[in-house]
N, C-alpha and C positions, 0 to 999 in steps of 0.2 A: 190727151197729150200733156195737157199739164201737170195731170198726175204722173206719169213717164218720166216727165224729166226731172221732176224734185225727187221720185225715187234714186234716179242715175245719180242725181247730185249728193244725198242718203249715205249712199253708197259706194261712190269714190272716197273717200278718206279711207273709210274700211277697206277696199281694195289695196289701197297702196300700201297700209300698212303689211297688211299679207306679204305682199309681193318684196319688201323689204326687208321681210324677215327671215325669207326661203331663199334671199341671196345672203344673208349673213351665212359666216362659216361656222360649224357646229363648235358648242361650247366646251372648253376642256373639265375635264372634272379633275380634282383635286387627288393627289395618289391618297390614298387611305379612305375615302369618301366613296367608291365605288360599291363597296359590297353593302355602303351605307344605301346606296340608289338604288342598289339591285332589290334591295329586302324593300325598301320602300315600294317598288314597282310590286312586289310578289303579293297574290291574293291574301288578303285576312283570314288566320289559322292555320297558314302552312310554315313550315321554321326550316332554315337549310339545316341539313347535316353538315353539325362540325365534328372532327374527330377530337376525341380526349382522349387520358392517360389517368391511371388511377390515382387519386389523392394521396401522397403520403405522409399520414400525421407522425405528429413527436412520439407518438404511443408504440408505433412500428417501427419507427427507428429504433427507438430502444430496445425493443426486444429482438431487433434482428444485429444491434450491438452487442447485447447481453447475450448471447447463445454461445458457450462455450465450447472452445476447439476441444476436435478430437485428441484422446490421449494417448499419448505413444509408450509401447509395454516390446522393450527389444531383449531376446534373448541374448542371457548373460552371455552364457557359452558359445555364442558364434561370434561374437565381437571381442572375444578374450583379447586374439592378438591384435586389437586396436588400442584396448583399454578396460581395466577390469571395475564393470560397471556397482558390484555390489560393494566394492575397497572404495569407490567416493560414496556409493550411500551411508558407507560405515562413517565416513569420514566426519559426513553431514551430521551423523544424527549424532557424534561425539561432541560437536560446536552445541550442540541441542543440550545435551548431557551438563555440559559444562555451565551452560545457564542456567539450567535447575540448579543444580551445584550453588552459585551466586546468590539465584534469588535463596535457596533454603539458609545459606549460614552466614549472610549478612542483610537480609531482608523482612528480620523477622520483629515483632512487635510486642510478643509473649514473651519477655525477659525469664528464662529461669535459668539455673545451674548450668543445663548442658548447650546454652545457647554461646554460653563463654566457651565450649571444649575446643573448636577449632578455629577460633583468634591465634591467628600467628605472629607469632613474638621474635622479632629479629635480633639475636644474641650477639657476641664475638664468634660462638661458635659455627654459627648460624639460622637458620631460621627452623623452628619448633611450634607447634599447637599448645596450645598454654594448657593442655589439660596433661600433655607431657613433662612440663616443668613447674606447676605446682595442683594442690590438690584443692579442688572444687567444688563449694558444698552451699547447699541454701540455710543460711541461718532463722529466714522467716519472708513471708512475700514480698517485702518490701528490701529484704537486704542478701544480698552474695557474700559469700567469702572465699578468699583464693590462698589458702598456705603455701607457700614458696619456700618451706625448710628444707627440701629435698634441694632447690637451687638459688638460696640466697642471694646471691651476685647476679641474678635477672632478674629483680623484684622491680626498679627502673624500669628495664625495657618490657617487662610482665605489666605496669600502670602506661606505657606510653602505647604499648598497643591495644589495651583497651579503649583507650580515650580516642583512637584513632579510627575503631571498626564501626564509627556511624551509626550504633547503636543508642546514640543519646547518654554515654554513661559517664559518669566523672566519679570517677576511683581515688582512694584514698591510702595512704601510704602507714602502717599501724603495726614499724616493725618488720619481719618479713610477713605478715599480716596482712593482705590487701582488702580492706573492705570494700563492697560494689553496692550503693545504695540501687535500687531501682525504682526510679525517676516515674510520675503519672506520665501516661503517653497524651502528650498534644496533638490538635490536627496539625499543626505546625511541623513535627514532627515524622507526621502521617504523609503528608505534602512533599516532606524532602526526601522519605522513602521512595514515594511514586518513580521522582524523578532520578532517582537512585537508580530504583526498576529499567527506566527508559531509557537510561545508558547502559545500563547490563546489555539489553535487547539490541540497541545499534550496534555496539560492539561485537557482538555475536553475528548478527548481518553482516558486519563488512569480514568478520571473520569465513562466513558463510560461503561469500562472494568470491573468498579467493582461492575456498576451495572449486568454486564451481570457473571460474579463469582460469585456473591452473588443468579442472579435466578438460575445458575445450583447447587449450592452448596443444595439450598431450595428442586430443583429437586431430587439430590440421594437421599436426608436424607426420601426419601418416594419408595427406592427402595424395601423394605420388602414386599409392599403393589401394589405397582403397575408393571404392566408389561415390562418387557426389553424393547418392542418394545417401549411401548407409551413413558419409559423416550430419548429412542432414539429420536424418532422427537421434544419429547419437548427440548431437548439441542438441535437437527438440528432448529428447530424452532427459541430459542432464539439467536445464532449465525446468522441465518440469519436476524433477526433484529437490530443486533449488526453492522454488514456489510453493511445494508441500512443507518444506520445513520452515519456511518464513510464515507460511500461512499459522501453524503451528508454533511459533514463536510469541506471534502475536495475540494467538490463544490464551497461551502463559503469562503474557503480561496482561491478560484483560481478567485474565480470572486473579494474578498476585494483585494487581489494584485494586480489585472488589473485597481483596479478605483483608488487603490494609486498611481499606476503614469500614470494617465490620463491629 
């Protein structure tokens, strides 16, 4: 018996505390902490399925950047009466032309004779190529000569537009006689040509630009009449011919910089 009841007595603390525990009311768990409890409860070496989505590196971006649109190729002759699409590409490649033009007879570094023929010389009479109004000869590498006997009375404005064509030259007055020493080329020299270049080129861009504003502009003013789609490709169209010839532009200037300082 006395063993009995010191167990009983054992045993009541631990009773009660049970019996206190199973009237408390269940405990809240923390919003975010749940799936923490749940993976805790779950047996060792089992993982829930979460769902994912596939990684996308910088690598992918970029190349799903880089992938270039399709090209649009509309025939000439069905779009005549919108606008006649090969009269702006002539247009474009004249802006093209015209730059060549630029860089060949004011960009050049190999000073000889025929590099002076088309300096234009602005008269009374008006404006001429100086190989028009006097005669042009190389005396020896280092020196030009320009006779002006045929038009004495431009000999002035024959030295002022030499000195003016960014050619590095400073001419000398020897009678109607015009001596042209040819100067050693400096990078200095090389340097201001570049930038010479790079105004050529921009000016030819926004030249570029207005012809390609002026074919879309021609484009809407026929939107009453023609279909959405077709003025779509025809501005995709002339955009991309706008794009070929700048791309191309910029060709000419990477290849006229490389032979400036050659």
């Amino acid at each position: 018996m006395a063993l009995a009841a010191r167990c009983v007595r054992l045993l009541r603390p631990l009773l009660h505390s049970f019996l206190a525990g199973a009237a408390r009311p269940p405990q809240q768990v923390p919003a975010g902490c749940s799936a923490l409890l749940l993976n805790a409860s779950r047996p060792c070496g089992v993982c829930p399925t979460v769902p994912t989505r596939p990684l996308v590196t910088k690598k992918g971006k970029a190349k799903g950047k880089g992938q270039s649109q399709a090209r649009v190729t509309i025939d000439a002759a069905s779009v005549e009466d919108v606008i006649n699409v090969e009269e702006v590409n002539a247009e474009m490649l004249s802006v093209m032309e015209v730059l060549k033009e630029d860089f060949s007879k004011n960009l050049s570094i190999r000073t000889s004779a025929g590099a002076l023929d088309h300096i234009i010389v602005t008269t009374k009479d008006g404006k001429f190529p100086l190989n028009q109004l006097g005669q042009i000869s190389q005396k020896s590498p280092h020196l030009i000569i320009v006779n002006m006997a045929s038009f004495p009375e431009s000999t002035a404005a024959a030295i002022r537009a030499i000195k003016e064509s960014r050619m590095n030259l400073n001419p000398e007055a020897d009678g109607i006689i015009i001596r042209v020493p040819v100067p050693k080329v400096t990078r200095e020299h090389r340097e201001s040509l570049v930038k010479l270049a790079k105004q050529y080129t921009n000016k030819a861009k926004d030249s570029l630009r207005w012809v390609r504003n002026n074919a879309i502009s021609c484009v809407k003013k026929t939107e009453s009449t023609v279909s959405k789609d077709t003025i779509y490709l025809l501005e995709k169209q002339i955009q991309q011919m706008t794009d070929d010839t700048m791309a191309e532009m910029d060709k000419l200037l990477a290849a006229k910089t490389k032979d400036l300082f050659v």
